[in-house]
C-alpha positions as CSV (number, residue, x, y, z in Angstrom):
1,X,0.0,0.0,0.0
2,X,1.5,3.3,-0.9
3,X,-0.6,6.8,-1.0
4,X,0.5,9.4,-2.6
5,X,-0.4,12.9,-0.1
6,X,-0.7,15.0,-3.0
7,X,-3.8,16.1,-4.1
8,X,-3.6,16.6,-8.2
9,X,-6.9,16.5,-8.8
10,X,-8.5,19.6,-6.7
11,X,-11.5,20.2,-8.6
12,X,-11.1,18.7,-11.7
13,X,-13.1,20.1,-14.9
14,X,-16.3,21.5,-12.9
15,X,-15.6,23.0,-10.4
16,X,-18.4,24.6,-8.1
17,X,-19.9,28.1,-8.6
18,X,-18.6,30.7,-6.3
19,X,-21.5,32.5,-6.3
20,X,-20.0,35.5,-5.0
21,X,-22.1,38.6,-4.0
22,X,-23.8,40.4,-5.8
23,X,-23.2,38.2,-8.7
24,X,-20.1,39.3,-9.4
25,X,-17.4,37.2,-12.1
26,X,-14.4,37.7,-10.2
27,X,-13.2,38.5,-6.5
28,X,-10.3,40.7,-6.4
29,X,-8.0,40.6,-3.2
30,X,-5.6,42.2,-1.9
31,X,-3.0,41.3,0.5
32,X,-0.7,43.2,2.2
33,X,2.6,42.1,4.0
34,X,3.5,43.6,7.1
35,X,6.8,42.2,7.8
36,X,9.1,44.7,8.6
37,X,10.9,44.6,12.0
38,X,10.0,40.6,12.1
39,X,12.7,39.6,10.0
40,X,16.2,37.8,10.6
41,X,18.0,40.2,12.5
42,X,20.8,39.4,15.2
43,X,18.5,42.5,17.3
44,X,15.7,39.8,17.2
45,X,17.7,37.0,18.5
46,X,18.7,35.3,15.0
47,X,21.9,33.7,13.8
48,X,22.5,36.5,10.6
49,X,20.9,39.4,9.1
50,X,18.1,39.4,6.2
51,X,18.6,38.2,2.4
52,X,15.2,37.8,1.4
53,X,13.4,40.1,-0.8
54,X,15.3,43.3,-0.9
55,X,16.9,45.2,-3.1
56,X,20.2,44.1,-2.6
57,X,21.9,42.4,-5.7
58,X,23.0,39.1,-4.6
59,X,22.1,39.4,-1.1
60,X,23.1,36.5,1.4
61,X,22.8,36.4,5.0
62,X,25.6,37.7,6.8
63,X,26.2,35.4,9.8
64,X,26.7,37.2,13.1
65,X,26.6,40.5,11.6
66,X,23.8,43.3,10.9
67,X,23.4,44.5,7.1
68,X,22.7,48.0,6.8
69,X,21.7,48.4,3.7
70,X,19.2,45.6,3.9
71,X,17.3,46.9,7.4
72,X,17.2,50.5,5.7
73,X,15.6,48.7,2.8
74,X,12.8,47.0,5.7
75,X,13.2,50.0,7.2
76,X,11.7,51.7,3.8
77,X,9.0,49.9,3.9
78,X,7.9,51.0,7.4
79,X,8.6,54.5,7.1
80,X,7.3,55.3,3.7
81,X,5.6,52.2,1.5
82,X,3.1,51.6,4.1
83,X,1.9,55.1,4.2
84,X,2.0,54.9,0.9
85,X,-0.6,52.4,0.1
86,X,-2.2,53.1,3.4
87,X,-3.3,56.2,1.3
88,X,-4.0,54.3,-2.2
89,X,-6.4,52.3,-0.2
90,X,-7.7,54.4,1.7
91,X,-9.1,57.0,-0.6
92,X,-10.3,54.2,-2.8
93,X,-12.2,53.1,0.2
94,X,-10.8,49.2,-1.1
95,X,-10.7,46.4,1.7
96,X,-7.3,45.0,2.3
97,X,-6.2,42.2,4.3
98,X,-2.8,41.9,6.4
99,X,-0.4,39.5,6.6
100,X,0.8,40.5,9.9
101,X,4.3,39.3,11.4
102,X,3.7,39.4,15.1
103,X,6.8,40.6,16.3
104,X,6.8,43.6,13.6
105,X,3.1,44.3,14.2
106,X,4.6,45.1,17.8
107,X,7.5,46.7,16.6
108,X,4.7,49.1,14.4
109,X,2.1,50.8,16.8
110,X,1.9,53.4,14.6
111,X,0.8,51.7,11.3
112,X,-0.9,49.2,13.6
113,X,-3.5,51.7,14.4
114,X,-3.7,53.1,10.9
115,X,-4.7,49.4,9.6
116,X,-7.8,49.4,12.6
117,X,-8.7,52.5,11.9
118,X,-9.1,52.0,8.0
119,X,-11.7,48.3,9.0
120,X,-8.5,46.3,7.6
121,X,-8.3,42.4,8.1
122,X,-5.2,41.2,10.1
123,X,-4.1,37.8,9.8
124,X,-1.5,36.3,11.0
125,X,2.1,36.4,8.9
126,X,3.5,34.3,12.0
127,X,5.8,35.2,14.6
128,X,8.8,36.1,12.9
129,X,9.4,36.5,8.7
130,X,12.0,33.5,8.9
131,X,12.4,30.7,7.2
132,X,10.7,27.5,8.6
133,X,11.7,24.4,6.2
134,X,14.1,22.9,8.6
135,X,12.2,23.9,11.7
136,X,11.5,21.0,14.0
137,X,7.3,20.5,14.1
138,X,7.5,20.9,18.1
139,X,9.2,24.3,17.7
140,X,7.1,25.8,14.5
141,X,4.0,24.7,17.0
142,X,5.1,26.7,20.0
143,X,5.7,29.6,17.3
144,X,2.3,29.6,15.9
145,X,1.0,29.7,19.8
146,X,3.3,32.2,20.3
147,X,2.3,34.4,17.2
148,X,-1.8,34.2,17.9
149,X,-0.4,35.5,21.9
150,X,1.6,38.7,20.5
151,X,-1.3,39.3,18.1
152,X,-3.9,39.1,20.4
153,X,-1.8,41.5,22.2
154,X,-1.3,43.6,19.5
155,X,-4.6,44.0,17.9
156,X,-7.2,43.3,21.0
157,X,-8.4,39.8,19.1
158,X,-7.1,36.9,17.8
159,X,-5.9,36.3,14.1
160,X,-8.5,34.2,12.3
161,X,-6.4,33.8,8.9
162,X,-2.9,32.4,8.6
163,X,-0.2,32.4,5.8
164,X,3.1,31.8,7.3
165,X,5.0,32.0,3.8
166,X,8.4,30.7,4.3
167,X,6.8,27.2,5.3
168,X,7.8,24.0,6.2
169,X,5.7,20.7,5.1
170,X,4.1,20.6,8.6
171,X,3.0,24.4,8.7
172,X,-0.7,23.9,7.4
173,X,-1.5,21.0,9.9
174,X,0.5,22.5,12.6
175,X,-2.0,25.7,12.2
176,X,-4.7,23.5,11.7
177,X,-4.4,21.3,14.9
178,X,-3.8,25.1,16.6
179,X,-7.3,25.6,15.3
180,X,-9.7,28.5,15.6
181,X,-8.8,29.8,12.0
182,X,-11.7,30.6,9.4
183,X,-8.8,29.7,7.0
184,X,-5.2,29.2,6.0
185,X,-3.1,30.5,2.9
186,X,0.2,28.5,2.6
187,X,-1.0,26.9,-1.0
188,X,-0.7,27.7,-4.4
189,X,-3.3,25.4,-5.6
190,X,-6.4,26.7,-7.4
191,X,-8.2,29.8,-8.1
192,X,-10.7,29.1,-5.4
193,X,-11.3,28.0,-2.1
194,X,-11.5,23.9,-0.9
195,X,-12.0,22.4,2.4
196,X,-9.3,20.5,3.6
197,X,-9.7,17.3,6.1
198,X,-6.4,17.5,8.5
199,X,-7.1,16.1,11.8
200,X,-10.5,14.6,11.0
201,X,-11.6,18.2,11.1
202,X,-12.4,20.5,8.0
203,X,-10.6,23.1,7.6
204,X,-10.9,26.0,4.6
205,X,-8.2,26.8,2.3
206,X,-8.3,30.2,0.6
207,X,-5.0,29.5,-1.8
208,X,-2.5,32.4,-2.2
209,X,0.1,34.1,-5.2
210,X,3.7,34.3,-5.9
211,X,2.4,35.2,-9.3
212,X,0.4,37.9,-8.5
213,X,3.0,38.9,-6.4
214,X,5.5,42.3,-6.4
215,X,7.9,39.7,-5.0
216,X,9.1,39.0,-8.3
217,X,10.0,42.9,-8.6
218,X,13.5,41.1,-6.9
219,X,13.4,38.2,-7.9
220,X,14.2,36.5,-11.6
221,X,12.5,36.3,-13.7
222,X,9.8,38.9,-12.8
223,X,8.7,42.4,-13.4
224,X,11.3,45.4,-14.2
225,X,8.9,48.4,-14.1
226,X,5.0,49.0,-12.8
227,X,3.7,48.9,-16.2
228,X,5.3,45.2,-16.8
229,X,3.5,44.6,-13.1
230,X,0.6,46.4,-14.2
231,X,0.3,44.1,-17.3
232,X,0.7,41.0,-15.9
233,X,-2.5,42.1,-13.3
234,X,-4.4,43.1,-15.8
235,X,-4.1,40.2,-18.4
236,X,-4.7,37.9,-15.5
237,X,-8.1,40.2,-14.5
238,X,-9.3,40.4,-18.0
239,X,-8.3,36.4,-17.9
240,X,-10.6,35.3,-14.7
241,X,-13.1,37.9,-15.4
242,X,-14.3,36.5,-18.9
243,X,-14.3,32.5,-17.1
244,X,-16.5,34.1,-14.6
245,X,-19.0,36.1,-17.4
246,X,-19.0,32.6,-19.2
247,X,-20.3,31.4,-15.8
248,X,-17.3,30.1,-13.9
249,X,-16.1,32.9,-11.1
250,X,-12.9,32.7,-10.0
251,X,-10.7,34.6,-7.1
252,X,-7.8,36.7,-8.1
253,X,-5.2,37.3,-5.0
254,X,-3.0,39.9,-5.2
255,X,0.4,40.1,-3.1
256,X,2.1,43.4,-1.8
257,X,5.0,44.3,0.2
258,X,5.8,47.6,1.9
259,X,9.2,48.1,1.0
260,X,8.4,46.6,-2.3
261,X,5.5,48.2,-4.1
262,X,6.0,51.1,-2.0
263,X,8.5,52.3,-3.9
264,X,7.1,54.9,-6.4
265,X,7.9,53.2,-9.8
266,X,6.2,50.2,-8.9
267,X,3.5,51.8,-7.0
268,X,2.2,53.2,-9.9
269,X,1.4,49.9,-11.6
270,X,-0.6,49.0,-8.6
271,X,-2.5,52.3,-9.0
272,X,-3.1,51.8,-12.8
273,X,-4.5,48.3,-12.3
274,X,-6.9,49.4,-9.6
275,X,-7.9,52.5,-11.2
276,X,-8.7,49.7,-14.5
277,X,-10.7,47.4,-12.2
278,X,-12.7,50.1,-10.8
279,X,-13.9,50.8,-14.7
280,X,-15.6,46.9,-13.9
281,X,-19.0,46.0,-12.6
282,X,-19.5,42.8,-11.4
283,X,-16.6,42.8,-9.2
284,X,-15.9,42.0,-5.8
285,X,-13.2,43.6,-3.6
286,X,-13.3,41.1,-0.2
287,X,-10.5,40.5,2.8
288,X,-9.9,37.5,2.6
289,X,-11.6,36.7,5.7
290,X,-15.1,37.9,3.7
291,X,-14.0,35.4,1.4
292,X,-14.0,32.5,4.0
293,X,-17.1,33.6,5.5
294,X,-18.7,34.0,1.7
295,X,-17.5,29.7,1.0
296,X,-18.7,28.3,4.5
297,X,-22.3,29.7,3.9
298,X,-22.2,28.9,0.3
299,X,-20.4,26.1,0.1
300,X,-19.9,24.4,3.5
301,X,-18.0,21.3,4.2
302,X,-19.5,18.4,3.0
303,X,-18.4,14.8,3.7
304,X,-17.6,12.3,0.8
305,X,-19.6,9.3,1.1
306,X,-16.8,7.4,0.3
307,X,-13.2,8.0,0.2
308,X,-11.6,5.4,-2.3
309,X,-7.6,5.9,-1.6
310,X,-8.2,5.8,2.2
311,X,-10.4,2.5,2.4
312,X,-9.1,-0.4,4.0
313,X,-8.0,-3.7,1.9
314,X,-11.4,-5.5,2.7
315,X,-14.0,-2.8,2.3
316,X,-11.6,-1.6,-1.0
317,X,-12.4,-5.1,-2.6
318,X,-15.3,-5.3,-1.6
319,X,-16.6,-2.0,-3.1
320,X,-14.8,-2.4,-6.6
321,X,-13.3,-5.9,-6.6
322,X,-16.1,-6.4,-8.9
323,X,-15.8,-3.7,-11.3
324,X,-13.5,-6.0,-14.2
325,X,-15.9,-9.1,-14.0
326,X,-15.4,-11.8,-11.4
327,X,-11.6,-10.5,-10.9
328,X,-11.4,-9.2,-8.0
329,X,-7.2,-9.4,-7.9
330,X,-7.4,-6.5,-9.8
331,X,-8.4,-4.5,-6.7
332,X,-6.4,-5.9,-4.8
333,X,-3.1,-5.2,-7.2
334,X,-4.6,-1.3,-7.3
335,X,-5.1,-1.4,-3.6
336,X,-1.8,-2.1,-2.9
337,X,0.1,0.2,-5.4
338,X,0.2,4.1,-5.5
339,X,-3.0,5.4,-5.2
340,X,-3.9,9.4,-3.8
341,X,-6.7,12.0,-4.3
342,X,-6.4,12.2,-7.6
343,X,-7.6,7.8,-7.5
344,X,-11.1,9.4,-5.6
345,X,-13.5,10.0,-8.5
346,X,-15.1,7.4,-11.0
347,X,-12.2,8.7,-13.8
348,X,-9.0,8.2,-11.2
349,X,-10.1,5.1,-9.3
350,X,-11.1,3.9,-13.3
351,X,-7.5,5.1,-14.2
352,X,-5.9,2.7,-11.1
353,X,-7.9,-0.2,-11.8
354,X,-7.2,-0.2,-15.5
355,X,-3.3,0.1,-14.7
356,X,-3.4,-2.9,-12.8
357,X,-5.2,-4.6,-16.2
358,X,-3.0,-3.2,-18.5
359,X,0.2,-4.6,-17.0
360,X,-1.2,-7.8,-16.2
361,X,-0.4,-11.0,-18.1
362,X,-1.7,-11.6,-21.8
363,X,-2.9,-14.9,-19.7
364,X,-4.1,-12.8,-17.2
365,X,-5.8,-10.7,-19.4
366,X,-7.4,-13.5,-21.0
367,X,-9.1,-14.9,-17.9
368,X,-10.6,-11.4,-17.3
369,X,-12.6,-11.6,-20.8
370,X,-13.6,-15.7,-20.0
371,X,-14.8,-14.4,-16.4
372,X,-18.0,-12.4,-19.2
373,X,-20.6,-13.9,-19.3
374,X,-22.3,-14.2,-23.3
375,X,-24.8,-11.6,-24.1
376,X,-28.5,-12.4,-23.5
377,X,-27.1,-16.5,-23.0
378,X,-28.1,-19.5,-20.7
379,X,-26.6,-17.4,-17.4
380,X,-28.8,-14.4,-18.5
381,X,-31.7,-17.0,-18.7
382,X,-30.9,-18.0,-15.6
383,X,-30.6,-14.8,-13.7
384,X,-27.1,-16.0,-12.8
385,X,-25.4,-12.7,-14.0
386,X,-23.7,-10.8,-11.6
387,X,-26.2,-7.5,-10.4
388,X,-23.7,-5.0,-12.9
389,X,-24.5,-7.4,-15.7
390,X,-27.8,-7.7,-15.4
391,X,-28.3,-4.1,-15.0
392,X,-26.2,-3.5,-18.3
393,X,-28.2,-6.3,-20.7
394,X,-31.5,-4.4,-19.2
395,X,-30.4,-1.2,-20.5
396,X,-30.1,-2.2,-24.2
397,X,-33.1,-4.5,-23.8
398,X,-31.0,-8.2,-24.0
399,X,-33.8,-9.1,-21.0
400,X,-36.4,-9.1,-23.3
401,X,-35.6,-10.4,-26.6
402,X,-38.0,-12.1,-29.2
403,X,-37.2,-15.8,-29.9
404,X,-35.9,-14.8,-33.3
405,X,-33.6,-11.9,-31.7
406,X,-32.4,-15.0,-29.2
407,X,-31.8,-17.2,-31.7
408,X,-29.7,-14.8,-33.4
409,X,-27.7,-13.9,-30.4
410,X,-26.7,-17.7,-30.0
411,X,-25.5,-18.2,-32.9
412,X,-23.0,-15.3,-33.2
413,X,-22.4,-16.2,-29.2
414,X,-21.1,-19.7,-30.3
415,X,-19.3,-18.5,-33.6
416,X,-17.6,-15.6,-32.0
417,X,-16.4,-18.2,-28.5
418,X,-15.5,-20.9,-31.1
419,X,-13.4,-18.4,-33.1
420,X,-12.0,-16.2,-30.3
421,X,-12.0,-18.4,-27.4
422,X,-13.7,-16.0,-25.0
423,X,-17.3,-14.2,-24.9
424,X,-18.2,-11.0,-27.1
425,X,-18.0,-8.1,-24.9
426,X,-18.9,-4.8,-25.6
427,X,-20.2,-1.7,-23.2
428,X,-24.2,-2.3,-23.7
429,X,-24.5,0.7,-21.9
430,X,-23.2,3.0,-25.4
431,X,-25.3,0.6,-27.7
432,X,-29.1,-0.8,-28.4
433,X,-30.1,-3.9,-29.4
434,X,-29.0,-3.2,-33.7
435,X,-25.8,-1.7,-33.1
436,X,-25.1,-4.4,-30.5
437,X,-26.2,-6.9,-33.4
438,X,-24.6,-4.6,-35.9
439,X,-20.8,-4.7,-34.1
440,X,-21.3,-8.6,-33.3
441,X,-21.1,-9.3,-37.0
442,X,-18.4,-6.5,-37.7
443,X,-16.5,-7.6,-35.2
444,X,-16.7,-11.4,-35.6
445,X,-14.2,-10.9,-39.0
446,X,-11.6,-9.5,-36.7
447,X,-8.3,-11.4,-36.4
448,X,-7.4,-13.0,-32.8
449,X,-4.9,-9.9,-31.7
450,X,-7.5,-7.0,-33.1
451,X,-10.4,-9.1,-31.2
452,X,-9.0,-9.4,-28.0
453,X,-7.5,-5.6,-27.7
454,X,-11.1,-4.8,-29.0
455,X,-12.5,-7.0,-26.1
456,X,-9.6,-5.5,-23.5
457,X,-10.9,-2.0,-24.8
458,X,-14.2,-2.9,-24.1
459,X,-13.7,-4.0,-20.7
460,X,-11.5,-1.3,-19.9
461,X,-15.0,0.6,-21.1
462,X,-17.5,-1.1,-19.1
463,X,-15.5,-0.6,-15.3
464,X,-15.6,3.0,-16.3
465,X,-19.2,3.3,-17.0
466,X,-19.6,1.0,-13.8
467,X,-17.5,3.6,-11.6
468,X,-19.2,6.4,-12.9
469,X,-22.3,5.4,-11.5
470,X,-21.1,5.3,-7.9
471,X,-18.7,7.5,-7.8
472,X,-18.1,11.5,-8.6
């Protein structure tokens, strides 16, 4: 048994409507960092200064030592980005939500009280802007308690989103099992929200950007000047605003920094694509946290009825060890190979099961097609078809056949077994009773190695159909 964790499948190719107020095609968001006096810094206790996301060419932590030029460059983004877009925001009267460090929301009373007084979100940016990928799971835990303390401290309540950023494989189940977050933003993923099951508790995921994201103002490849930023925005606007008019509404976040898009070239670009959007109706400007309060009323957390990948052996077999016709080792090969999220619908679990066919033995193969029974024969006649068979003759009519039609059916049964050395098959499901006639006597002139991929192909056919009528 081996599962795969990853979840490749999300979604898939329909996924649910938003239905976001007011009807709206697109929800634009906008986050902004606060992280400045939360990064490393031997002043906050850490091993060497800051390298991340300045403007410093080449920058690399300097081990034991401060680096000017980089806490001037935080410092910037304190002193005179925030104000900056405190402004933009402001007089657009746009909601914003923060990704709040707590140590530099301590280090900030200033801006602090700008962000409550303008009805921003806080969330929590956690306690310090370090990296966390080698961080043991015990310590990043006591950090995240620690963070939702100094914020609480800092803004009178606790944080109810988190995005850590810099995050180790543990950080979304660490903040999880913390609980008492209406979400968490440390994925990539999708263009909407999901709910997540970590714990045996649901918990929302409202995915993030590092596209969307003046990040890659200083990092390579990204964006030279606001109007290359500016661009980008507004292709991917125009982009997920004509999938929502054509009734498929997506959520565009937006990343900012302080000392990043606070600086007045780039700044501009921000102002030009906010300016654009404005020019929109159908449009919706949320914190995020209106975003997670918008998908739990909507779309609240609803409980598969059944959860392929994570079955046991017995009740796995027992479910679909019947999907390829009395061969139930194909479950069991499937069960015990890789099998993740993306196995959970009628297509993946379809695709697992007909891996384990495929790269079975020709032999192997061959018992499969014997284990059919003949279409509308002496097991049909005796109501000794398994229930999936019987179902599928029904559904073309093979249950009730003249005497002629029977007649007919035996015949090409006994020709086709005597030539072949296995039953017709074909999905009766896709056919009615004269094109099931009509391939029997196509198919009959085959040679052995056409018929039996034919037959393979039409077994492969018939598990799918009988997936996709118990499963998603």
């Amino acid at each position: 048994m081996n599962r795969y964790p990853r979840d490749m499948h999300g979604y898939g190719q329909t996924p649910p409507h938003a239905n976001w107020p007011g009807g709206a095609h697109v929800a634009v968001q906008f986050v902004l960092n606060y992280e400045e006096g939360g990064e490393n810094n031997i002043l906050h206790g850490d091993d060497a200064s800051e390298a991340f996301l300045v403007d410093v060419l080449g920058a690399a932590p300097w081990p034991d030592q401060r680096h000017a030029n980089v806490e001037s460059m935080y410092e910037y983004g304190a002193r005179a980005g925030f104000w900056r877009l405190h402004r933009l925001f402001t007089e657009a009267n746009l909601p914003l939500t923060i990704y709040g460090v707590a140590t530099a929301l301590m280090r900030a009373p200033a801006q602090l009280a700008a962000m409550q007084e303008a009805g921003w979100e806080i969330a929590s940016h956690g306690l310090k802007w370090v990296q966390h990928k080698d961080m043991p799971a015990a310590e990043e835990s006591a950090q995240i308690a620690e963070a939702v303390r100094l914020h609480t401290i800092a803004t009178g309540s606790r944080p109810l989103g988190w995005y850590t950023g810099r995050s180790s494989l543990n950080t979304v189940d660490l903040v999880a099992d913390h609980g008492g977050f209406a979400y968490i933003s440390d994925t990539y993923d999708d263009d909407l929200p999901y709910w997540k099951v970590i714990g045996g508790k649901p918990q929302l995921i409202i995915p993030y950007t590092l596209s969307a994201n003046d990040m890659r103002f200083v990092t390579a490849p990204g964006f030279d000047n606001g109007e290359e930023y500016f661009t980008f925005l507004k292709d991917s606007f125009d982009c997920l605003y004509a999938e929502g008019q054509a009734g498929s509404p997506k959520m565009m976040s937006i990343g900012l920094h302080c000392r990043l898009i606070g600086q007045p070239g780039r700044y501009q670009g921000l102002k030009k694509f906010i300016d654009y959007i404005t020019g929109f109706d159908k449009v919706w400007i949320p914190t995020r946290l209106d975003i997670a309060r918008h998908w739990a009323k909507e779309h609240p957390y609803k409980a598969p009825e059944v959860i392929p990948s994570q079955l046991d052996r017995a009740e796995f077999i027992a479910r679909y060890g019947s999907i390829f016709e009395h061969s139930p080792w194909i479950a069991e090969r499937a069960w015990e190979a890789e099998m993740g999220p993306a196995n959970d619908t009628a297509i993946g679990l379809h695709f697992a099961l007909r891996t384990q066919f495929r790269m079975a033995t020709p032999e192997e193969r061959l018992a499969v097609l014997k284990a059919h029974p003949d279409l509308a024969g002496k097991l049909a006649a005796a109501k000794h078809l398994t229930a999936e068979s019987t179902a599928e003759q029904a559904s073309a009519g093979l249950d009730a056949l003249t005497d002629d039609e029977r007649n007919k059916f035996t015949t090409l049964n006994n020709a086709y077994v005597e030539k072949f050395g296995f039953p017709f098959i074909i999905a009766v499901r896709d056919h009615s009773k004269q094109s099931i006639l009509e391939n029997f006597e196509k198919r009959i002139a085959n040679t052995a190695a056409e018929e039996f991929a034919t037959a393979c192909a039409q077994v492969e056919r018939i598990a799918l159909l009988r997936l996709q009528a118990i499963l998603p």
